[in-house]
N, C-alpha and C positions, 0 to 999 in steps of 0.2 A: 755325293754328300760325304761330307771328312765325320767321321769318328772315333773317339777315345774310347776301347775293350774296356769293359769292366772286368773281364775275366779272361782267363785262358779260353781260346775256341778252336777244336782241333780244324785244322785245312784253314783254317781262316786270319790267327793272331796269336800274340800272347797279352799278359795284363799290358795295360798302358801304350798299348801299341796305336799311333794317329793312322788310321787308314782311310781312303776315298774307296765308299763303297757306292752298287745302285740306292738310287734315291727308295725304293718300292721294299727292298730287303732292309734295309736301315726301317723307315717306316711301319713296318708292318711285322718285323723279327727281331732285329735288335734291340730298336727303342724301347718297344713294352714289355718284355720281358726283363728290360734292364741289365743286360745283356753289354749296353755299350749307352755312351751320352752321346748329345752334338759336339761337335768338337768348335767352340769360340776360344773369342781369347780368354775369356774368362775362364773355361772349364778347363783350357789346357792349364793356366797359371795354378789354379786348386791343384790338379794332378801331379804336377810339378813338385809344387810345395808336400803334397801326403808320400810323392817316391824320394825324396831329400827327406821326411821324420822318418818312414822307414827305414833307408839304408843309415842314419843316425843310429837309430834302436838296434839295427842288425848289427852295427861293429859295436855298440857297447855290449851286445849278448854274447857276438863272438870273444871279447876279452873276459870276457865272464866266463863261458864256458872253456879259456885257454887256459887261464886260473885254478880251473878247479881239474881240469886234465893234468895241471902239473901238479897239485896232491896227490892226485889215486897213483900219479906216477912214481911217486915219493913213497908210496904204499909198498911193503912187500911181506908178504904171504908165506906163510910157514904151514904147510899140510902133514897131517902125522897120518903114514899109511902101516897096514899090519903087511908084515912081510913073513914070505918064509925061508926055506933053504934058497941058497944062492941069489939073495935081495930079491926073489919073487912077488909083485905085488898078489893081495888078493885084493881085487876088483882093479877104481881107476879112477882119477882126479875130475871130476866132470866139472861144466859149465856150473852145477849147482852148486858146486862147493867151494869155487871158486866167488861166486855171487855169497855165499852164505859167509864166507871169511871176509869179503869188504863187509856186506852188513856191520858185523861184529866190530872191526873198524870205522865205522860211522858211514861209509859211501853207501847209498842205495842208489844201486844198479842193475837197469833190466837186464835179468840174462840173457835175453837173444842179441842184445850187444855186445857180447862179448866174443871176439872172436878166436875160438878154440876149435880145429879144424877137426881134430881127432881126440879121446879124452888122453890120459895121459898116466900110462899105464909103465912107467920105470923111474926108479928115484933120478932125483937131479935137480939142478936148476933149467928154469923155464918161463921168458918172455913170453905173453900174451895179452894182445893189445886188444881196445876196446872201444869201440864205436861211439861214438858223442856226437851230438848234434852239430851242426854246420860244419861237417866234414874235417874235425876234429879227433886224432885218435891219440889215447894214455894206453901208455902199456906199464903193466903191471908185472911183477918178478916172483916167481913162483917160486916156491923150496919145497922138494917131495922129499919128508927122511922119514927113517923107520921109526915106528911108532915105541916108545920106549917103554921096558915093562914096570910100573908102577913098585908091583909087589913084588919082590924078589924071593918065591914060593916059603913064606914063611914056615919054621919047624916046626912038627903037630905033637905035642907032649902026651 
């Protein structure tokens, strides 16, 4: 019996996959769980047509989200760290603060997309790219300088 996967099934298919299965496992596992249709002409032309609106939808998302990768990439980030003798940071640039300075520039961004291997613990500049959906990466330009001192120890009268 030929059938169209309604879903992925492991050992078995993936979506949209036409296969000739037994008549008894079609009947009795497939079908009612809806798992898979019969495969006619008519079901395969419907199937047809819904994986053509898809991949449609999928390349306008993807230019969508190329779009807005080349913002964040146009982003670049200025970190004020306190240092001491010999440009010593105290502490170190983390994934949150990286997330909390696009915030403040408008992107909201999961941090666990961001990909920063280790925090970032010495002044400099620093590329760090960032994970976007359909396999899309913005990287983002980082500036670690010293935190400057505001009050330049006022005289006490």
């Amino acid at each position: 019996m030929k059938v169209i996967l309604q879903e992925t099934m492991e050992g078995v298919g993936h979506l949209g996959d036409l296969l000739d299965v037994k008549d008894g496992y079609a009947r009795n596992f497939l079908l009612p769980r809806k798992k898979a249709v019969l495969a006619d002409s008519r079901s395969i032309k419907a199937f047809e047509h819904i994986k053509r609106v898809a991949a449609e939808r999928a390349k306008k998302e993807k230019v969508e989200i190329e779009t807005h990768a080349k913002s964040i990439s146009a982003v670049s980030l200025t970190v004020e760290t306190k240092v001491g003798k010999d440009d010593k940071m105290f502490g170190s640039v983390t994934v949150k603060d990286i997330a909390e300075g696009l915030a403040e520039k408008g992107f909201v961004v999961d941090r666990r997309k961001i990909q920063l291997e280790q925090p970032i613990k010495e002044l400099g500049t620093f590329t760090v790219p960032i994970k976007l959906p359909r396999d899309v990466t913005a990287t983002v330009v980082i500036h670690v300088v010293k935190k400057q001192e505001a009050e330049a120890a006022p005289a006490e009268a």
